[in-house]
C-alpha positions in Angstrom: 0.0 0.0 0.0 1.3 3.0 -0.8 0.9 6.6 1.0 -1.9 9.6 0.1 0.2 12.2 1.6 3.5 13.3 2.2 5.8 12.2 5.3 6.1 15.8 6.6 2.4 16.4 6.2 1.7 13.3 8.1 3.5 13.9 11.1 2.5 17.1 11.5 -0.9 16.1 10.9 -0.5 13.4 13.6 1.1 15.9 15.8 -1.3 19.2 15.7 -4.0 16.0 16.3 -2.9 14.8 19.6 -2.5 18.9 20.7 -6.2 19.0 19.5 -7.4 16.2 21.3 -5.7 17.2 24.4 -6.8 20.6 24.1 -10.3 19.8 23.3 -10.7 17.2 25.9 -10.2 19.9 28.5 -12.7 22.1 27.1 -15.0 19.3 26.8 -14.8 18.6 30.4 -15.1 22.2 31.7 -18.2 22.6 30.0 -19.6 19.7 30.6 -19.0 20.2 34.7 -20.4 23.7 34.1 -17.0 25.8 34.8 -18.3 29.4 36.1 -15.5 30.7 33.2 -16.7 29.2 30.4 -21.2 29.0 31.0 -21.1 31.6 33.6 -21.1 35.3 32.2 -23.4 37.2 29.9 -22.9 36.1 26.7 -21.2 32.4 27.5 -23.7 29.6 26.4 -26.1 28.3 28.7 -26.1 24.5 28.2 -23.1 23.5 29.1 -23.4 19.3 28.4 -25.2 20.6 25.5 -21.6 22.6 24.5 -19.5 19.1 25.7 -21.2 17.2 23.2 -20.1 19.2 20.4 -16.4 20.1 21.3 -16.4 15.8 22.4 -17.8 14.9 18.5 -14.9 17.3 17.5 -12.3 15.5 19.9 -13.2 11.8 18.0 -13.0 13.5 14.4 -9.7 14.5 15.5 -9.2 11.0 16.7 -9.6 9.9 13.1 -7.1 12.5 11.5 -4.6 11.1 13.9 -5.2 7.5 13.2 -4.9 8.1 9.4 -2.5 10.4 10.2 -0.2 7.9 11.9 -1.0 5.2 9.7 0.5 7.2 6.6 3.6 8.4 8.9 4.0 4.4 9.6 3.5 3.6 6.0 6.3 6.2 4.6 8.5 4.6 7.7 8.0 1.0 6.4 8.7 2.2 2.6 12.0 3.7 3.5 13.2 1.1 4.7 13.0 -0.8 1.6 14.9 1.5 -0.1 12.5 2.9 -1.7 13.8 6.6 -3.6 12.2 9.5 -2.1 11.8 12.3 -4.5 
C-alpha cells in the first residue's frame, strides 16, 4: 500500500492532532462540569453538556485525523526502509 500524503504532512498532521485532542478534551470537560468561566457570564452559552457534546464529536473526528495520520507516517516509515527513492 502506498501513502496519500507526504511524510512531513503526516506527522505534522499526527502531531497538531494529539494537541487537539488534548486541548479539546479539556474544554470538553469544563463545559460539561459547568465551569463558572466558560457558561457563567453574559454572553457564555447556557447549556453547558449541551456545549461538551459538540467540542467531544470534534475530539473523535480529530481521533480519526490522527489514526490516518499515523498510519500514513508508519507507512512512509516501512517504505523507507525498503529502499524505496524519495523524490
Amino acid at each position: 500500500m502506498k501513502p496519500v500524503v507526504s511524510a512531513m504532512q503526516a506527522w505534522s498532521c499526527t502531531v497538531i492532532s494529539a494537541f487537539a485532542i488534548i486541548i479539546l478534551s479539556v474544554l470538553g470537560l469544563l463545559f460539561k462540569n459547568e465551569h463558572h468561566e466558560l457558561v457563567g457570564g453574559e454572553d457564555d452559552p447556557e447549556d453547558g453538556p449541551a456545549v461538551a457534546a459538540t467540542v467531544f464529536i470534534a475530539v473523535l473526528i480529530y481521533a480519526g485525523f490522527l489514526v490516518f495520520c499515523g498510519l500514513q507516517g508508519l507507512l512512509h516509515l516501512r517504505e523507507s526502509r525498503r529502499g524505496a527513492i524519495a523524490l
